[in-house]
C-alpha positions as CSV (number, residue, x, y, z in Angstrom):
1,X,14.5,14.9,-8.9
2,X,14.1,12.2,-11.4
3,X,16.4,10.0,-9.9
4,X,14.9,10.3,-6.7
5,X,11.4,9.6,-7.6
6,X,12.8,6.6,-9.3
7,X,14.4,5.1,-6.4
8,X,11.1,6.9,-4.2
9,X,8.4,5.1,-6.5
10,X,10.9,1.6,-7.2
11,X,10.4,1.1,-3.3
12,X,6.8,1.4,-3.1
13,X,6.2,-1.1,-6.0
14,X,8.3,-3.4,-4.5
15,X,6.6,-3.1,-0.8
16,X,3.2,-3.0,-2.6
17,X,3.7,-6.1,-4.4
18,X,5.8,-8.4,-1.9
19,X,2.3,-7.3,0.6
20,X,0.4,-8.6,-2.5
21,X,2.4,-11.5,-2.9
22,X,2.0,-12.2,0.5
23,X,-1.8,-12.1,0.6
24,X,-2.2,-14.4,-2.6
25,X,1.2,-17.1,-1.6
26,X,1.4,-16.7,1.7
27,X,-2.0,-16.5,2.9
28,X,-2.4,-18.4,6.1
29,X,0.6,-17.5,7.2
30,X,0.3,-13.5,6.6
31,X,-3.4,-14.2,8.5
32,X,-1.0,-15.5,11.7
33,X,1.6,-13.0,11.7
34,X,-1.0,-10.6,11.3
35,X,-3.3,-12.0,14.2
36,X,-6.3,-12.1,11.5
37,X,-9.4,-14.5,11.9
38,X,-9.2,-17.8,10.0
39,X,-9.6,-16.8,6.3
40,X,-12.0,-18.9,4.6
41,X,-14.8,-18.6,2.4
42,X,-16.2,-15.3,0.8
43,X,-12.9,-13.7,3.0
44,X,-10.4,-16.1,0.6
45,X,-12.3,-14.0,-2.0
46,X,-11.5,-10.4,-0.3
47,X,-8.2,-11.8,0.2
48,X,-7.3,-12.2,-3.0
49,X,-9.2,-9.3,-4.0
50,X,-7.0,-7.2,-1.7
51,X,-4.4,-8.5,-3.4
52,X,-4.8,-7.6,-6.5
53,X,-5.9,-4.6,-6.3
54,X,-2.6,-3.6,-3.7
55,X,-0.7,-5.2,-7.1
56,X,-2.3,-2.6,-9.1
57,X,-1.4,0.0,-7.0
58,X,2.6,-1.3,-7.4
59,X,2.0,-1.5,-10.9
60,X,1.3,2.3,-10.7
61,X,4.2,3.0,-8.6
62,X,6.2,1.0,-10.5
63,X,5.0,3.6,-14.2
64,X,6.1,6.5,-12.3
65,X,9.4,5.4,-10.7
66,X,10.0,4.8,-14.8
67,X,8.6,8.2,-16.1
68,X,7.5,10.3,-13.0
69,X,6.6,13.1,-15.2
70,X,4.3,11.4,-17.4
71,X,2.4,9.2,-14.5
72,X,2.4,12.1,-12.1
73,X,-1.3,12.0,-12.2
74,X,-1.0,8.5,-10.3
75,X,1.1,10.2,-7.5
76,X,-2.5,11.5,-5.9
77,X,-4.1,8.7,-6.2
78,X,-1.1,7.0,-4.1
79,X,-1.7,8.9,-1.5
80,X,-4.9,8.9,-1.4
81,X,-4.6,5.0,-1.8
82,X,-2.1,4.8,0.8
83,X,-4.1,6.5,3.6
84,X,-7.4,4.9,2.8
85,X,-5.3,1.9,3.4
86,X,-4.0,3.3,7.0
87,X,-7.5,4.7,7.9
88,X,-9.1,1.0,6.9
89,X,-7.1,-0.7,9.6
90,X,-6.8,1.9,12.2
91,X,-10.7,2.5,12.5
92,X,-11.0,-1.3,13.1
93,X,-8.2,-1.6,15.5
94,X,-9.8,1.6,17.3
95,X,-12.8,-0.2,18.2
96,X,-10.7,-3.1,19.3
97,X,-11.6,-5.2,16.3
98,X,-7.8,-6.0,15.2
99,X,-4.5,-6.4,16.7
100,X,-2.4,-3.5,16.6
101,X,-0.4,-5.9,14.2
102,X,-2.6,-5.0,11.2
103,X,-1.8,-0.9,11.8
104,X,1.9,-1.5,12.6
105,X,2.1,-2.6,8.6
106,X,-0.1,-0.1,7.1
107,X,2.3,2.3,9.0
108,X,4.5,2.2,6.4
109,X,1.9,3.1,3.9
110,X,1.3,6.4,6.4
111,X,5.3,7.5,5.4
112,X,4.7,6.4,1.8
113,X,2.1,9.2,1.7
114,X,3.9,11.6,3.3
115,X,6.4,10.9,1.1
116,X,4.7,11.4,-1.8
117,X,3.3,14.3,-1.0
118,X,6.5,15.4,0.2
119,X,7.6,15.0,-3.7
120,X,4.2,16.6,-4.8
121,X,5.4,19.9,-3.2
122,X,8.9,20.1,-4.0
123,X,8.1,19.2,-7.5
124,X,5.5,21.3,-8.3
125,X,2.1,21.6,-7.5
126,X,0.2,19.6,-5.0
């Protein structure tokens, strides 16, 4: 099970920072793909703010994919992490605040939770 939380955990760092990389390198051009409003000002600030804190979240992943046992206590805050994330960009796209764009990436945060939940209950407690 070891192996598999490695490879489980390895992913989501990597997805979790190439998103953070994204914001911080890539920022006008993640605004476009993701139909977002023209990011200037105090929203460069939550940008980059976004950004670091989805980096610390791959940082996480990135201790238990190298010693899931001992950074098990950071699976749960994953997914509680990871579907704040989908819940903060569903709710605006429900009222028709945000292309559907935004949801269609958080999406893959939704099977990261499950995921990890999924590994929470055949590895022990949830």
């Amino acid at each position: 099970m070891d192996a598999y939380a490695r490879k489980l955990f390895s992913i989501a760092a990597g997805f979790n920072f190439a998103v953070a990389a994204g914001l911080w390198l890539l920022r006008d051009q993640m605004g476009a793909i993701l139909d977002l409003d023209a990011i200037t000002g105090t929203n460069v600030a939550f940008t980059y703010f976004a950004a670091a804190l989805v980096a610390s979240y791959g940082y996480a992943y990135a201790c238990i994919a190298y010693d899931p046992r001992k950074y098990r206590v950071y699976i749960r805050l994953g997914v509680i992490g990871k579907l704040m994330a989908v819940g903060g960009v569903c709710w605006p796209w429900h009222l028709g605040e945000v292309s559907w764009r935004l949801p269609g990436l958080a999406s893959g945060d939704l099977v990261f939770a499950a995921l990890f939940l999924d590994y929470l209950r055949r590895t022990g407690r949830v």
